[in-house]
N, C-alpha and C positions, 0 to 999 in steps of 0.2 A: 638695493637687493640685500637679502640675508647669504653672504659669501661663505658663514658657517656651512648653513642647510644645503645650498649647491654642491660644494666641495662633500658632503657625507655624501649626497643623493648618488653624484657621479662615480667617488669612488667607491659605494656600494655595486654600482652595476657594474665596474669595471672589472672589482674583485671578483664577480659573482663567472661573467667573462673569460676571463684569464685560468680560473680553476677549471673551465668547461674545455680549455685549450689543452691543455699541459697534457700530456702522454703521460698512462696508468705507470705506476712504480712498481713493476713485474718484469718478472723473466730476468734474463742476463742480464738487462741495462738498468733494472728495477732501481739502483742505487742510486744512481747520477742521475734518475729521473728523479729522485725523492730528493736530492739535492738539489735539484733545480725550484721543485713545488717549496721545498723549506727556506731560499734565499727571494722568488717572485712572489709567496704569499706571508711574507713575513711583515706584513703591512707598507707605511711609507708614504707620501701624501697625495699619490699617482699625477702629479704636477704635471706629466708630459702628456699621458692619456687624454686627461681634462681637458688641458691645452688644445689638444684636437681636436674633442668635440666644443670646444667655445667658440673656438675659432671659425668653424664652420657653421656653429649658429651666428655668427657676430654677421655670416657672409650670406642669411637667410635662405640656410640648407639646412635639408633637414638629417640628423644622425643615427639614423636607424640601422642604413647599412654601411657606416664607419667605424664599427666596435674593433672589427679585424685589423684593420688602419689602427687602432689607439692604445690597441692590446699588443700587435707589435712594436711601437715606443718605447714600451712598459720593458717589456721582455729585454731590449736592447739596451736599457738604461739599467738594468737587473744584472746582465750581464758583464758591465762596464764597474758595476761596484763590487763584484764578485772579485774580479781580477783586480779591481785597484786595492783591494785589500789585504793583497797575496802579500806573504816575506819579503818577494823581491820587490814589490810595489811599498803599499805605506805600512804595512804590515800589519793591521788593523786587528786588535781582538772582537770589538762589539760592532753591531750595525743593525739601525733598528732596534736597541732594547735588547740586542738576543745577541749570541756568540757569531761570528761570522762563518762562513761557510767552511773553510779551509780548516775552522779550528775544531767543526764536527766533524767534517767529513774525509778531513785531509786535503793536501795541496793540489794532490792527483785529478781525488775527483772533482772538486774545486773548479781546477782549472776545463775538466771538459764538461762543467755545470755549465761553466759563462756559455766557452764554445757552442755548445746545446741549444741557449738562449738567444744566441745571435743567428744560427741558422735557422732554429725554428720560429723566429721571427720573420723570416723570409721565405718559408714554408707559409706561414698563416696566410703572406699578402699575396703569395702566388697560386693558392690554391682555388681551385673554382667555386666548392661549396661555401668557400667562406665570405668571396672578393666577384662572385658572378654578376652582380649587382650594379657592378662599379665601372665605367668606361675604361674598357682596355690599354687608350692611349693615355690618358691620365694618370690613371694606375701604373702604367710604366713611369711615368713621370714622377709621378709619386714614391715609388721603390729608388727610384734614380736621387730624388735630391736625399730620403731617407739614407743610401748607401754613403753618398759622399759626405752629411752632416757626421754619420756613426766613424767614419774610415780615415785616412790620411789625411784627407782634406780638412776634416774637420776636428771628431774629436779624439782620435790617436794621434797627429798630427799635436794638437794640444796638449794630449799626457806626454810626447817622448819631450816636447818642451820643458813642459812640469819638472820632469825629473832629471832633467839636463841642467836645468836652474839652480836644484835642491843646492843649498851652500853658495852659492853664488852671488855677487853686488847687480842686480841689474836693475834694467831703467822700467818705466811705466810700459813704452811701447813693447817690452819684451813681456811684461804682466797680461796687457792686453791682449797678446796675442792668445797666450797660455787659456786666458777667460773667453774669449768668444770663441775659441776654436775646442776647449776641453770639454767648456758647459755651454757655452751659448751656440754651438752649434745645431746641437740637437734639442734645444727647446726652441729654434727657430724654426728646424723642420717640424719639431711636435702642431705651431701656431700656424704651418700651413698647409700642412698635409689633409688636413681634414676637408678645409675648401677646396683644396683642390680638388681631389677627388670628387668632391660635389660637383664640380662644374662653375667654380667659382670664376669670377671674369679677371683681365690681367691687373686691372688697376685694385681690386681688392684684395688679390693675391700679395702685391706690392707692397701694398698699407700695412698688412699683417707682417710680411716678414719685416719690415721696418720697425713694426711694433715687437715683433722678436726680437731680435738684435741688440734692443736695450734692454728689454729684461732677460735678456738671458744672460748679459753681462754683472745688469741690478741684483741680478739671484745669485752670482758667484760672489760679489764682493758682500753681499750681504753676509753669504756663507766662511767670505774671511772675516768677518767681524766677531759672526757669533764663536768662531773656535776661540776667540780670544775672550769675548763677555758673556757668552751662551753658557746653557744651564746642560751639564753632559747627560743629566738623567730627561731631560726634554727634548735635546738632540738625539739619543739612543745612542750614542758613542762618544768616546773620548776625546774630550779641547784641549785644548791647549797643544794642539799637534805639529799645527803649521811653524809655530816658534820652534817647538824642539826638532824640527825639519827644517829648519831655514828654511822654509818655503815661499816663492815668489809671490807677495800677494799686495796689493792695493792700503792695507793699513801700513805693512812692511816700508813700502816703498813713499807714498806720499803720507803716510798718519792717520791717524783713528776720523779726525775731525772733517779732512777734505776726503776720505775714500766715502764717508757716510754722503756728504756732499755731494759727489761724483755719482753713488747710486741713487739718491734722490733728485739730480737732475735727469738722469735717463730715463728714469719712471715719469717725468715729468713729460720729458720728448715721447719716449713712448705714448702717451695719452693723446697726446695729439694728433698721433696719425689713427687716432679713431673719432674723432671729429668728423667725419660724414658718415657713420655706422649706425647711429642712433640708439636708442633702448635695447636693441639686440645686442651692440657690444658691451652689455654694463656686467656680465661677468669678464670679459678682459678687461675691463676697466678695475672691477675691486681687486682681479687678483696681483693687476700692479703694484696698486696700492700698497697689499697686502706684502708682496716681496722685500719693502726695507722695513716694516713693523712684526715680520713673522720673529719667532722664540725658539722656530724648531725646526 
């Protein structure tokens, strides 16, 4: 398959999507809405969105009425980069190509841009016009593993690690944790929310979050590599960060040559538990792939 043309097709509709969601930038709140639409449509590769409608084609459902389900991913992942870009967080001036939020709009509204995004993320999946479609019990189901992938459990739970690390000597198992609980937590729920919601069966359900679980880790350590070899004008933001942060990360701790290793064997395990999915899963299949070869 052309994994270019997929990835445009999808994030066209999801872009198209997410702008139909967003509450008008008017009236009192008009600012911190306009901050919200300037950090969720400031583009990005919608890796999580995707993720849900793949995943639920992989699971021979159809995504017609999962946009609501993909577009709040989006939004909750929108608002996790918002906050981790704050002064007290990594302090980030660029994201995406473009200044970060805090640095247009201040910290204030910054910080109740994310807030915004993560509740209206939970507005979109609970509302009926959006989500009437969707089996009630699932759908709870679905908000439930969503809450605990975004939250403690997952991946706050992961940043207060992160930055408990910052300067610190520690070992891989404390890396790991950092990586499946910051980032792989919620690109596990992104791989299975979708099916589920469709009515997917348990043992498909299964295969998929297994298949999550390693790339969601492949896609962090890949992301510690490119801060170090990555191109900051293809990334949209400044490398070279994790080092001047002492940041826990997988080249840090075991070297450049076995962390590249370590993601190329998980994309490996990964691929395998799509071994009974056939031609429907070959967009999770390229995007594996694609997780230790990406630039950006």
């Amino acid at each position: 398959m052309n994994l270019k043309e997929y990835l445009a097709e999808k994030k066209e509709l999801i872009d198209r999507e997410l702008q139909s969601y967003l509450p008008p930038a008017e009236g009192l709140y008009g600012k911190v809405a306009e901050a919200m639409s300037y950090s969720l449509m400031a583009g990005g590769k919608r890796l999580r969105p995707i993720l849900c409608l793949a995943g639920a084609e992989a699971a021979g459902i159809s995504t017609d009425n999962l946009l609501p389900v993909a577009c709040s991913l989006e939004m909750i992942h929108t608002y996790s980069l918002i906050h981790d870009d704050l002064p007290d967080m990594d302090d980030d001036d660029y994201r995406r190509g473009r200044p970060t939020c805090h640095k247009v709009y201040g910290n204030a509204v910054a910080i109740l841009a994310g807030d915004a995004l993560l509740t209206e993320a939970f507005f979109l999946l609970t509302h009926e016009a959006y989500t009437q479609q969707l089996d009630p019990l699932r759908l709870r189901r679905v908000i439930n593993i969503i809450s605990e992938a975004a939250g403690i459990r997952g991946m706050i739970g992961g940043q207060v690690a992160d930055v408990d690390a910052e300067g610190k000597e520690v070992d891989l198992p404390v890396v790991n944790y950092i990586h499946t609980h910051k980032t792989g937590a919620m690109i596990t729920a992104s791989v299975t929310a979708g099916a589920l919601a469709g009515g997917a069966d348990v043992y498909t359900v299964t295969c998929l979050r297994r298949y999550g679980r390693r790339i969601g880790l492949a896609f962090q350590i890949a992301d510690d590599i490119l801060d170090l070899v990555g191109s900051a004008k293809e990334l949209g933001k400044n490398t070279g960060m994790d080092v001047a942060r002492q940041k826990a990360t997988y080249p840090a701790v075991v070297g450049m040559k076995a962390a590249r290793d370590a993601g190329h064997n998980l994309v490996k395990e990964a691929l395998g538990f799509l071994e009974s999915f056939g031609d429907r899963a070959e967009p999770l299949r390229a995007v594996a792939t694609y997780i230790m070869d990406r630039t950006s």
